[in-house]
C-alpha positions as a LaTeX table, in Angstrom:
\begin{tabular}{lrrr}
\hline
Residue & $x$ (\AA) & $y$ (\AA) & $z$ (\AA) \\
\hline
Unk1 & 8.00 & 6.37 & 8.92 \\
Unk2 & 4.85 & 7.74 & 10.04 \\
Unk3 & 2.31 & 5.31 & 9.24 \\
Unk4 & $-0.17$ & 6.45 & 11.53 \\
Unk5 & $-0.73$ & 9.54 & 9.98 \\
Unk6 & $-0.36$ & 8.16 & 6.33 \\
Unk7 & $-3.37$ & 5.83 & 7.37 \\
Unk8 & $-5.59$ & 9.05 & 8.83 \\
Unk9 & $-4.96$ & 10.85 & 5.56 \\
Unk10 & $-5.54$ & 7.77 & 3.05 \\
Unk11 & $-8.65$ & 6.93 & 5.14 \\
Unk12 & $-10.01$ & 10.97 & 4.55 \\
Unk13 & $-8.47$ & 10.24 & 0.64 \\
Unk14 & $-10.67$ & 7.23 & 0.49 \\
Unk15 & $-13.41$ & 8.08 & 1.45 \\
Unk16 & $-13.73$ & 11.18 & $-0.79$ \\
Unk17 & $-13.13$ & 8.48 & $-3.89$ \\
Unk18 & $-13.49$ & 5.25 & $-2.72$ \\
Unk19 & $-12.64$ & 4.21 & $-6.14$ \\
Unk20 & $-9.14$ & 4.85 & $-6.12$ \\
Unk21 & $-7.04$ & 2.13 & $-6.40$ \\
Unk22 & $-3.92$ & 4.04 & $-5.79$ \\
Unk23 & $-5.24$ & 5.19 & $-1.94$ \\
Unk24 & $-6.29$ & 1.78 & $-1.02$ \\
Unk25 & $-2.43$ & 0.45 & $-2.17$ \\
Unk26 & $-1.38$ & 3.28 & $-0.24$ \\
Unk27 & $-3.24$ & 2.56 & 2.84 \\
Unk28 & $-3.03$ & $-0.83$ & 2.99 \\
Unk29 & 1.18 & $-0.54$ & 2.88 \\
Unk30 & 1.18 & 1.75 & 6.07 \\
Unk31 & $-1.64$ & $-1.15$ & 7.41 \\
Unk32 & 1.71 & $-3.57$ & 6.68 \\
Unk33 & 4.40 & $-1.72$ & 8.16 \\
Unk34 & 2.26 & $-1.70$ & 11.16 \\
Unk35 & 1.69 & $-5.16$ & 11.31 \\
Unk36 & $-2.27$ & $-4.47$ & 10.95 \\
Unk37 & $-2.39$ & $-7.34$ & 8.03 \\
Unk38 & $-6.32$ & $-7.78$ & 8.26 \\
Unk39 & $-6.89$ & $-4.02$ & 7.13 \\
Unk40 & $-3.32$ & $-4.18$ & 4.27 \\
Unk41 & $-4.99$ & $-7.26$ & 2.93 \\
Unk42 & $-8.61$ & $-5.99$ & 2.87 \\
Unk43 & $-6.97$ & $-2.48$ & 1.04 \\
Unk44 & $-4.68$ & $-4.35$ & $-1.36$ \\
Unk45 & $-7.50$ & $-6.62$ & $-2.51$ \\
Unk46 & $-9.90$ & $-3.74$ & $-2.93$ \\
Unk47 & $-6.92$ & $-1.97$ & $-5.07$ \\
Unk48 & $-6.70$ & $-4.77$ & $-7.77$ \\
Unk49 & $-10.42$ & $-5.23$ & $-7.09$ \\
Unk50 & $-10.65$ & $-1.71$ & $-9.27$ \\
Unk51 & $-8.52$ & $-2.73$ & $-11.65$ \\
Unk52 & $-4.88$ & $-1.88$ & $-11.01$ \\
Unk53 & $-2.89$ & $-3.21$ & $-13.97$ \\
Unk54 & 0.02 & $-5.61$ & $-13.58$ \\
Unk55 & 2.49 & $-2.55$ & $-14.30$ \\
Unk56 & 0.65 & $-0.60$ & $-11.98$ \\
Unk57 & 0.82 & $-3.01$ & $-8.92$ \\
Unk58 & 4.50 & $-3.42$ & $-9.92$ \\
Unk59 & 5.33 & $-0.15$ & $-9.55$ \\
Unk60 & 3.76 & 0.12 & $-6.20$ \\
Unk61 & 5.62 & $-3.22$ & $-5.05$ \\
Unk62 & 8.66 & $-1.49$ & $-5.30$ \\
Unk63 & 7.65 & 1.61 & $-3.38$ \\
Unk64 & 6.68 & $-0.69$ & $-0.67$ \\
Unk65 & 8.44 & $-0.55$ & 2.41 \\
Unk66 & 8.52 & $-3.35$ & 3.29 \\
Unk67 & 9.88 & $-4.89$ & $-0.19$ \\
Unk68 & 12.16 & $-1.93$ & $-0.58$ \\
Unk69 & 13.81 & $-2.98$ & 2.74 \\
Unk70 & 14.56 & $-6.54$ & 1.20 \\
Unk71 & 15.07 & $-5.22$ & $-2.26$ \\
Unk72 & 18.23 & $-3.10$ & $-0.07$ \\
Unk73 & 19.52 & $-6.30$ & 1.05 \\
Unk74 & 19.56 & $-8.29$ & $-1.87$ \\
Unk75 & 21.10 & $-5.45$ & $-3.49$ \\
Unk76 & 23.88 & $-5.02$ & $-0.84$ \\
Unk77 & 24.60 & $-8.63$ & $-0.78$ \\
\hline
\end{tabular}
């Protein structure tokens, strides 16, 4: 719940290794959850742009908040 810090600390994290697909995923969620999807989509692009695997990305899906949050309701339903 505090996106606006996440995104100050991922932005520091990325730009000490820009090549880290795991920050820009990171990043780009809290970018979501504040409904900043310009910057999330520019992120999650860059993070399969270096070569985050299909398990990898899967993973991250389900940490998403965002998917989490529906994956809670389909579950409860």
């Amino acid at each position: 719940a505090r996106h606006d810090l996440a995104i100050k600390m991922f932005s520091k994290a990325v730009a000490l290794d820009e090549l880290n697909a795991a920050y820009h995923y990171n990043i780009a969620s809290s970018y979501q959850v504040l409904n900043r999807p310009q910057d999330a989509i520019a992120h999650f692009r860059k993070a399969i742009a270096l070569g985050m695997s299909a398990k990898d990305v899967e993973d991250f899906i389900v940490q998403n908040p965002v998917t989490a949050t529906c994956f809670d309701r389909i579950a409860a339903k």
